[in-house]
C-alpha positions in Angstrom: 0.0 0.0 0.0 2.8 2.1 1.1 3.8 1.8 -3.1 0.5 3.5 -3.9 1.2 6.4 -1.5 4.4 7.0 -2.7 4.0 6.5 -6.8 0.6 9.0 -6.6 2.8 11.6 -5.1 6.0 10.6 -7.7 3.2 10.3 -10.5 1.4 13.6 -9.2 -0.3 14.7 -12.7 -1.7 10.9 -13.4 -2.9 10.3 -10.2 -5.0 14.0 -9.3 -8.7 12.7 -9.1 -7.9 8.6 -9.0 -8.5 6.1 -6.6 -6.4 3.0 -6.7 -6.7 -0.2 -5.1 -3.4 -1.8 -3.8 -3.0 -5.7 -3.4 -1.1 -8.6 -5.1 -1.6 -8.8 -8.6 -2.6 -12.7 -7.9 -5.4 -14.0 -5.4 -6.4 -17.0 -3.5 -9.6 -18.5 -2.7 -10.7 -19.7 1.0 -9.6 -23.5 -0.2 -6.3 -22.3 -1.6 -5.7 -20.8 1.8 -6.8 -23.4 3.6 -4.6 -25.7 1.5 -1.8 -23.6 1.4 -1.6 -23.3 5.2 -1.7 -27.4 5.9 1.2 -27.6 3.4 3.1 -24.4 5.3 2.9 -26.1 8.5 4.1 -29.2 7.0 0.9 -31.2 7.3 -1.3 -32.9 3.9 -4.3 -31.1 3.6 -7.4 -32.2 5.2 -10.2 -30.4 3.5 -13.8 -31.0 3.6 -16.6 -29.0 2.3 -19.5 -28.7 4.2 -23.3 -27.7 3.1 -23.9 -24.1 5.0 -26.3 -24.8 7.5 -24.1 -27.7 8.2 -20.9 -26.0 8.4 -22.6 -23.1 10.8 -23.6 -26.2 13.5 -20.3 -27.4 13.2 -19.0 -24.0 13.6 -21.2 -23.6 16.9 -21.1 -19.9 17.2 -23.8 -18.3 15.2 -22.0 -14.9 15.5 -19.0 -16.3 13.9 -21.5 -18.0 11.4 -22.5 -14.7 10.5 -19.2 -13.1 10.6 -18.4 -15.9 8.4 -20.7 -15.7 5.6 -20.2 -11.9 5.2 -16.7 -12.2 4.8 -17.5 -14.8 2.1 -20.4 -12.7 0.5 -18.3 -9.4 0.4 -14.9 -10.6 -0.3 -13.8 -9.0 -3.6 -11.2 -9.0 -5.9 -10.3 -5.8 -7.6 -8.2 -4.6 -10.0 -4.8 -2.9 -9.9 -4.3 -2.5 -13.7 -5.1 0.7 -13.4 -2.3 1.6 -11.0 0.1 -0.3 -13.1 -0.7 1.7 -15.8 -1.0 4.9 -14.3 1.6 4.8 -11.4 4.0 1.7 -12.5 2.4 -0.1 -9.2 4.6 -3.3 -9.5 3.3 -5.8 -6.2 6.6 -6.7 -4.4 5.0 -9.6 -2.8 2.6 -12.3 -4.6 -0.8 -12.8 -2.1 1.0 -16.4 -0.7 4.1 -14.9 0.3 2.4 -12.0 2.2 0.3 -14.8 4.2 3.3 -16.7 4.8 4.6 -13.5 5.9 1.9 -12.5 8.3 2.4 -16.1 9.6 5.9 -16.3 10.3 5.4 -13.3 12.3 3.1 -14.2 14.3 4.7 -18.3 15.0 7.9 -15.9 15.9 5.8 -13.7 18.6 4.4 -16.9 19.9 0.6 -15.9 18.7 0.1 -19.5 17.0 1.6 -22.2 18.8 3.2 -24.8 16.3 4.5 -27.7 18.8 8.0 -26.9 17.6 10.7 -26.3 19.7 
């Protein structure tokens, strides 16, 4: 995001009166995150879908139910061509390495516990 910031100011006369949106140029769905965080921990993936009303009473929390589905129902993916084209916006990290990131950090501040010593 920080990239945006800086290449509207550097980019002044292309950027007056935009918006841009700022992620990694790729995306993931729930499953590929779900997958892709068995195989970071070292584990095969276990993944099982679930109908909703199903998953929710497995779940148990109907407040995390709803939380839940309204992440699902607004999650969008939107564009950054436009930044490319008007700022140069050039990702530095892919949307997998910024969750393995995020991760890392937080297995190295002791937030998720991984049974490793």
């Amino acid at each position: 995001m920080a990239q945006v910031f800086y290449k509207a100011v550097t980019h002044r006369g292309q950027a007056l009166g935009e918006s841009f949106d700022a992620q990694a140029a790729d995306h993931v769905t729930l499953y590929g995150f779900a997958k892709h965080m068995y195989e970071y921990f070292g584990q095969e993936p276990r993944i099982r879908f679930l109908p909703w009303p199903d998953w929710c009473r497995y779940e148990g929390s109907q407040e995390e139910c709803g939380h839940t589905y309204y992440h699902i129902a607004r999650s969008g993916v939107f564009s950054i061509e436009k930044a490319k084209k008007l700022l140069d916006y050039q990702p530095k990290y892919t949307c997998l390495e910024t969750i393995d990131l995020a991760v890392k950090s937080y297995v190295d501040r002791g937030l998720i516990k991984t049974g490793a010593k």
